[in-house]
C-alpha positions in Angstrom: 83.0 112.6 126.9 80.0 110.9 127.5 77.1 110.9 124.9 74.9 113.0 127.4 77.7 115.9 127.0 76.3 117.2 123.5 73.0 117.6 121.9 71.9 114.3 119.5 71.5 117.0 117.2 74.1 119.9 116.9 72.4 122.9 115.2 73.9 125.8 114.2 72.4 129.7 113.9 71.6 131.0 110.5 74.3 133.3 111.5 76.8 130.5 111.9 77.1 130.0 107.8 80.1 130.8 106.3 80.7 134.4 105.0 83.8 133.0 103.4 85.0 129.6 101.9 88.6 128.3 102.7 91.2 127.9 100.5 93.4 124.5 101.9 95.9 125.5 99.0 96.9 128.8 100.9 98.0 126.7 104.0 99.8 123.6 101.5 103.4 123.9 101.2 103.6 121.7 98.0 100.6 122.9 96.1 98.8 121.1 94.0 100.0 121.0 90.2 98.6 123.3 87.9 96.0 122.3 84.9 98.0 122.0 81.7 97.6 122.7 78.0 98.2 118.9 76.5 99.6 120.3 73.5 102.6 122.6 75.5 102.5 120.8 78.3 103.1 124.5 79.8 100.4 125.7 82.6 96.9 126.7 81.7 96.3 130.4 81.1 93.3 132.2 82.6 92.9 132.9 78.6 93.4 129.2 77.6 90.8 128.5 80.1 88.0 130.9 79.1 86.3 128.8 76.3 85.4 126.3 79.3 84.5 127.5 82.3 83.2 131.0 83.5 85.7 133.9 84.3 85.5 134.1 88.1 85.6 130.3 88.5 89.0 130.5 86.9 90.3 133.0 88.7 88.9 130.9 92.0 90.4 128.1 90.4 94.2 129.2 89.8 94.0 131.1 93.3 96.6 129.1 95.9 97.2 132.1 97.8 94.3 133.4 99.2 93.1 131.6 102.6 89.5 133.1 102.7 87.7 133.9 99.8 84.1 135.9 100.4 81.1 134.5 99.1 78.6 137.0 97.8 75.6 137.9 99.2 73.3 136.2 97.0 74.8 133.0 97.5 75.1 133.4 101.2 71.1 133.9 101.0 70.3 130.6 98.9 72.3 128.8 101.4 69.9 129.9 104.2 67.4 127.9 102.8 68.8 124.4 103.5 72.7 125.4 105.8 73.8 125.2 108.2 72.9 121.7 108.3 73.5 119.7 111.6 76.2 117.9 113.1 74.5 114.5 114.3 75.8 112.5 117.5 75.4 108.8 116.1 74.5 107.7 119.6 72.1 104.6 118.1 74.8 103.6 116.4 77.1 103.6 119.1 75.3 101.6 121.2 74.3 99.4 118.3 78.1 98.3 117.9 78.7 98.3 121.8 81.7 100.9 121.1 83.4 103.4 123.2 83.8 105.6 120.5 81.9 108.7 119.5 80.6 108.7 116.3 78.9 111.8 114.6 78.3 112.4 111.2 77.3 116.3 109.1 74.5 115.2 107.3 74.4 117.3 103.6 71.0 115.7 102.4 68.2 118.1 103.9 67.9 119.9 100.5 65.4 118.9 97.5 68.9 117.9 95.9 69.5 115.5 98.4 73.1 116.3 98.9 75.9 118.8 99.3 76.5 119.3 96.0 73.9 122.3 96.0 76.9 123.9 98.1 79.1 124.4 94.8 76.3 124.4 92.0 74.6 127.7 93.7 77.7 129.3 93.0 78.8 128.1 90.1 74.8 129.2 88.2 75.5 132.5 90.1 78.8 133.1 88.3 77.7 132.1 84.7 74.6 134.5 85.4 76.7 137.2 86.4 79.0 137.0 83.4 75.8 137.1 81.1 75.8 133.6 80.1 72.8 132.0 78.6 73.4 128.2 79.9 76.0 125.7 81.3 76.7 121.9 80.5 77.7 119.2 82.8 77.7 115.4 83.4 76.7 113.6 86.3 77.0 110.3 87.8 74.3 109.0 90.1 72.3 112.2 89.2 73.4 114.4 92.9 75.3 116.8 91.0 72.8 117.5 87.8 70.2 117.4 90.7 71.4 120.2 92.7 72.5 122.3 89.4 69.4 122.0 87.8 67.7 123.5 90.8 70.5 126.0 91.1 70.1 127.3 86.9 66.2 127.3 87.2 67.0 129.5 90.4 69.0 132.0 88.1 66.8 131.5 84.9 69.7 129.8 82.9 69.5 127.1 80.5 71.1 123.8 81.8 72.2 120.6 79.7 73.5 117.1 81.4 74.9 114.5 80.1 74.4 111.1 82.8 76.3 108.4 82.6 74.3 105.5 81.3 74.2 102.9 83.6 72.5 105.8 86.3 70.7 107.0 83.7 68.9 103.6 83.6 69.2 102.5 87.3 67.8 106.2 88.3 64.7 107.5 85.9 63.2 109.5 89.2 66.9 111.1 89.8 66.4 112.1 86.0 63.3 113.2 86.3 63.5 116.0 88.8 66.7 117.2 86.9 63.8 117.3 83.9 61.2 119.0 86.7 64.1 121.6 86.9 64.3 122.6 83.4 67.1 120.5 82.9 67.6 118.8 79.9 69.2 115.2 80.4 71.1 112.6 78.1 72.3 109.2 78.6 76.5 109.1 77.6 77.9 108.4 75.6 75.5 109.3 73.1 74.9 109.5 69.9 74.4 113.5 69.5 78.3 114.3 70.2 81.4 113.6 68.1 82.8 112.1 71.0 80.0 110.1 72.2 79.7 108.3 68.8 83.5 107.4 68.7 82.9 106.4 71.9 80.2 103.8 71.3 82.5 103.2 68.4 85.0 101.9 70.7 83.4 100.9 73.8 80.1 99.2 71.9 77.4 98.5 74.4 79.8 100.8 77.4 77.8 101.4 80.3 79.4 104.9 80.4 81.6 106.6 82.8 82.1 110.1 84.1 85.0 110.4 82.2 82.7 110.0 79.0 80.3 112.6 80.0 82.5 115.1 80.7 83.9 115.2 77.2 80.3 115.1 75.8 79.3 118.2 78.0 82.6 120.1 77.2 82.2 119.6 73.2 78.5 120.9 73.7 79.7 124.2 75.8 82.8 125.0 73.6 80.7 124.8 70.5 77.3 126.5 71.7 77.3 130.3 72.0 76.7 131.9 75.4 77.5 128.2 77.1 80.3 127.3 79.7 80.7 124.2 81.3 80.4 123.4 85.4 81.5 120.5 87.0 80.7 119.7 90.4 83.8 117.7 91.9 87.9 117.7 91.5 88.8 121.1 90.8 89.5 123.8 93.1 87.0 125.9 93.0 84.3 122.9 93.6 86.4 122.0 96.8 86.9 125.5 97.5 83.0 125.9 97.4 82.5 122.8 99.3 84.6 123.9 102.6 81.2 125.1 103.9 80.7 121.6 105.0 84.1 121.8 106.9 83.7 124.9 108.4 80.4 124.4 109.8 81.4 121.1 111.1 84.3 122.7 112.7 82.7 125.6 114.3 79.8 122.9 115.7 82.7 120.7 116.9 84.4 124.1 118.9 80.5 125.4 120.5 80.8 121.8 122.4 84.3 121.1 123.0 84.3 118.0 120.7 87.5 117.5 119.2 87.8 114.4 116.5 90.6 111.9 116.1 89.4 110.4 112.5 87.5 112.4 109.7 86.0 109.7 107.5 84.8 110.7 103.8 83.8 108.9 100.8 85.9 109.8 97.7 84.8 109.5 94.4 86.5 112.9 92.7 86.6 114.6 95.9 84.3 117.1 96.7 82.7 116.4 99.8 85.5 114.7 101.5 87.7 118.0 100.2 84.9 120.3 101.8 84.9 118.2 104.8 88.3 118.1 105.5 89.5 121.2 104.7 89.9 123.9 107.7 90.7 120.6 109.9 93.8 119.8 107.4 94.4 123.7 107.8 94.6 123.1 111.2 97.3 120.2 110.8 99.4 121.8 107.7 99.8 125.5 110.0 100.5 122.4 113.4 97.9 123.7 115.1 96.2 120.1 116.0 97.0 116.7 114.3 93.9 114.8 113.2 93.4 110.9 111.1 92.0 111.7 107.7 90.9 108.5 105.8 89.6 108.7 102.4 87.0 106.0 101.2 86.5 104.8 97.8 85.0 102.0 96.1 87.4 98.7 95.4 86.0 99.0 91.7 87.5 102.5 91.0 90.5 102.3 93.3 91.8 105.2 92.0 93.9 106.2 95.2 94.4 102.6 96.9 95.9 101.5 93.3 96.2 104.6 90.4 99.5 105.9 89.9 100.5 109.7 90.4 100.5 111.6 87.5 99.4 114.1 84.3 96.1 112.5 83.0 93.4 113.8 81.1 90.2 114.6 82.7 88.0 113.2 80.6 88.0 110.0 78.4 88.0 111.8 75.0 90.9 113.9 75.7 89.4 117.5 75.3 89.9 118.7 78.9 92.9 119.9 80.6 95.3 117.4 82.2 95.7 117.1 85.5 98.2 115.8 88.1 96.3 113.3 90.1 96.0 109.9 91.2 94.5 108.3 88.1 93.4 104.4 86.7 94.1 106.2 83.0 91.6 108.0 81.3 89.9 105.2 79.4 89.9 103.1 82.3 85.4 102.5 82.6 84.5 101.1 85.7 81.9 98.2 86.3 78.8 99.2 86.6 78.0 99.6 90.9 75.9 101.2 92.1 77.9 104.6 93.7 77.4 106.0 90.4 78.9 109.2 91.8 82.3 107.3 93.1 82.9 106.1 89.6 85.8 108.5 88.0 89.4 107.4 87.0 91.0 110.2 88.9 90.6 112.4 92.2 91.2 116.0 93.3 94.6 117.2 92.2 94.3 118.9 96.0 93.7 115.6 97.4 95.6 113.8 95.6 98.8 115.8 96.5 97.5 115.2 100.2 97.6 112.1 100.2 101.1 111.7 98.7 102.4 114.3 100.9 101.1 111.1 103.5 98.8 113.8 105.2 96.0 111.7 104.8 95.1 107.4 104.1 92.7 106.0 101.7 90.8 102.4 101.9 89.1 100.7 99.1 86.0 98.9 100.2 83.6 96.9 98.4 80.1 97.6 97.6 77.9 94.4 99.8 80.1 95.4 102.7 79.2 99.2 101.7 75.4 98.1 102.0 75.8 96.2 104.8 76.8 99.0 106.4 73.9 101.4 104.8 71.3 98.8 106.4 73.1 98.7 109.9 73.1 102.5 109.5 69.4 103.3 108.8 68.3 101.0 111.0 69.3 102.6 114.0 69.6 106.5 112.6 66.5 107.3 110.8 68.0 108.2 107.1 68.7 105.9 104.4 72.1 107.1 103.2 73.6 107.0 99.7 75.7 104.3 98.6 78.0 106.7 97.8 77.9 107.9 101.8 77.8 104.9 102.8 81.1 103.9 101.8 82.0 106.7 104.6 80.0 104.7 107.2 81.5 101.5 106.0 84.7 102.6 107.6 83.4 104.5 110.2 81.6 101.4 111.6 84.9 99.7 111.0 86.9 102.4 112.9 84.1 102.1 115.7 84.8 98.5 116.3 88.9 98.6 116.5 88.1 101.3 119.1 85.5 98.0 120.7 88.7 95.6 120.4 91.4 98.1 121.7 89.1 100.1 124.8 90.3 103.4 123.0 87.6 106.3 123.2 87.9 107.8 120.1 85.7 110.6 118.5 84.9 109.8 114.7 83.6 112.1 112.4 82.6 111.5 108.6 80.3 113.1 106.1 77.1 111.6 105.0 77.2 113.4 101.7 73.0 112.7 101.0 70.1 110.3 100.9 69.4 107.0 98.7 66.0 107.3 97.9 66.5 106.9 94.6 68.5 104.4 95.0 66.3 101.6 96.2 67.4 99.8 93.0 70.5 99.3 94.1 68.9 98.2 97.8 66.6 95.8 96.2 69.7 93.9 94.7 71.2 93.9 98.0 68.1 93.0 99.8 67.6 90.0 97.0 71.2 88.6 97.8 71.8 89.3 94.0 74.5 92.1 94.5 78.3 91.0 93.5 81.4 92.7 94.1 84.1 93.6 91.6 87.5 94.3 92.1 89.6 94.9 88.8 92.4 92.6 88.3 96.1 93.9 87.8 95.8 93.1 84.1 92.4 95.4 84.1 93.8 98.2 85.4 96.9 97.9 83.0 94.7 98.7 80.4 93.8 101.9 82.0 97.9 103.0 83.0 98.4 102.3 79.3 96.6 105.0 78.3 98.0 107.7 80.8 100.1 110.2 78.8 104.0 109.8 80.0 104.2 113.4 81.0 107.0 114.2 83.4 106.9 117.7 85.1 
């Protein structure tokens, strides 16, 4: 294949958007773990899980059965203003790093969110409306996922309350303030205004925050507000369940011009894009239909699948979520403050995480000059500044490019460039200045964090 063969830009037909998500579960022979009550230990109920999250989420969420599930009409039509989005042939790139390899990437950041997580937040404000619900909670990291819910809850006239993690809070006011443009309201955690957040400043005085922390601030707020559930917009099922769009889009793209990828590259914070991304191919090599290289790409300062341990761990850093089986760094473990605020969560998909120790997929840890690096290299030659989350993705993808350089191989590389960075110019400028550092936690740091995982064998 030469880079002539397809289009620099691979566009779909408004026709070609999903009229169902996929459901990887239905295709996994050791399915993911269920959710469990950390009091019995025993399996969440859909009853048990009712205070939290909306009714048809949970029945989305506990669903390992079903291999399509139909996304309603309404939700279909939101998605026509920004999907399908293209499938882009890196061809600059390419010739930037002299490789024989083919590079393309399904850019998710031609929305007013500025990433995919639009995908699962239109459907999540769809389902609270539907049940009647007056407003939802959630956290967010780098400010993507309250972003693209705010715009989805002033779409559907809810109420919407976020609780950011600090450090983004500060390093992103404009992120904030379109979430605030939105109707949204939006508070720095751990905060004072919460039960939780106060015993966390308590602990953690002067904590720049995690999403572990936010979480339990935004599910004390929806359990104990009337008409409120609470949303989250990466991890569980549903959220990768919603995200398969990106997959399936990709996939049909790939099969209108006969490419067919060797690697899929994502970046992996708690999993949601690279879950959507991934999905119908890892379908394809669970039924062994076709056999692809998934890699996984976090950051080495929240090496939660390079270095966490397999297990039951709470969700959330005061302990008032489910638990989950996942790879985890321990639910009090914070992270240092980098700047893929959206990468920075102690665990990962329990989907993903049963993946990847099922060995149907890699990970790599990378750390966040090289990660810019790459982002420069990247928008120099493509035309989009990417995230610093996405550009952990290109990080590998350039490194993947330049094995195939060394060995002659022609392989076809795909990843997922998750949104843009233009409210991240913060974190440029630092990089720019040559006043960035890395931070990789030492063994002793991330003891700390194992201590605190629950010793829960099931």
């Amino acid at each position: 294949m030469s880079k002539f063969d397809v289009p620099y830009k691979i566009y779909l037909d408004e026709k070609d958007i999903p009229s169902s998500w996929y459901n990887v579960r239905a295709d996994m022979k050791n399915k993911p773990a269920p959710l469990i009550h950390p009091a019995t230990l025993k399996p969440l109920s859909f009853e048990e899980m009712r205070p939290i999250f909306c009714d048809e989420l949970i029945r989305q969420e506990l669903d390992d059965t079903t291999p399509y599930i139909r996304i309603p009409n309404e939700i279909q039509n939101f998605y026509k203003m920004y999907r399908p989005s293209p499938l882009v042939h890196a061809v600059y790139l390419e010739e930037l790093l002299g490789t024989p390899a083919h590079i393309f990437y399904k850019f998710e950041g031609n929305n007013t969110s500025g990433s995919h997580k639009l995908n699962s937040a239109i459907a999540q404000a769809y389902y609270a409306k539907k049940q009647g619900l007056k407003g939802v909670t959630t956290e967010t990291g780098a400010g993507q996922w309250g972003t693209a819910l705010a715009m989805a809850c002033s779409f559907f006239q809810l109420e919407c309350k976020v609780y950011m993690v600090k450090v983004s809070y500060e390093q992103k006011p404009f992120r904030r303030e379109v979430m605030r443009t939105y109707g949204a309201s939006v508070t720095p955690s751990p905060s004072m205004d919460t039960k939780i957040g106060r015993k966390i400043n308590a602990d953690h005085p002067n904590t720049t925050g995690s999403l572990g922390c936010a979480i339990s601030e935004a599910v004390e707020v929806a359990t104990s507000t009337d008409g409120y559930r609470y949303v989250l917009g990466s991890v569980l099922n549903q959220v990768l369940l919603h995200q398969s769009v990106i997959g399936l889009e990709t996939k049909a793209a790939c099969e209108k011009y006969g490419i067919k990828p060797d690697i899929i590259i994502g970046c992996a914070g708690g999993g949601s894009n690279l879950g959507g991304l991934i999905s119908p191919f890892m379908g394809e090599k669970l039924r062994g239909e076709a056999d692809y290289q998934f890699i996984a790409v976090e950051p080495a300062s929240c090496p939660s699948f390079t270095r966490g341990k397999f297990a039951y761990d709470f969700c959330d850093t005061g302990k008032v979520c489910p638990m989950a089986k996942m790879y985890t760094l321990g639910h009090d473990f914070i992270p240092s403050a980098n700047h893929a605020g959206g990468l920075r969560y102690h665990g990962m998909s329990s989907i993903l995480s049963q993946l990847y120790h099922d060995g149907m997929m890699e990970a790599r840890a990378v750390e966040q000059t090289s990660v810019f690096e790459a982002a420069e290299m990247f928008a120099r030659v493509e035309g989009i500044l990417p995230a610093p989350e996405s550009s952990h993705a290109i990080r590998v993808a350039i490194d993947e490019a330049l094995k195939c350089k060394e060995t002659g191989e022609e392989k076809t590389i795909i990843m997922g460039l998750t949104g843009t960075g233009y409210f991240d110019m913060t974190a440029y400028e630092k990089y720019n200045d040559g006043t960035m550092t890395d931070y990789i936690p030492t063994d002793e740091d991330l003891a700390k964090g194992f201590a605190t995982i629950p010793n829960v064998s099931l």
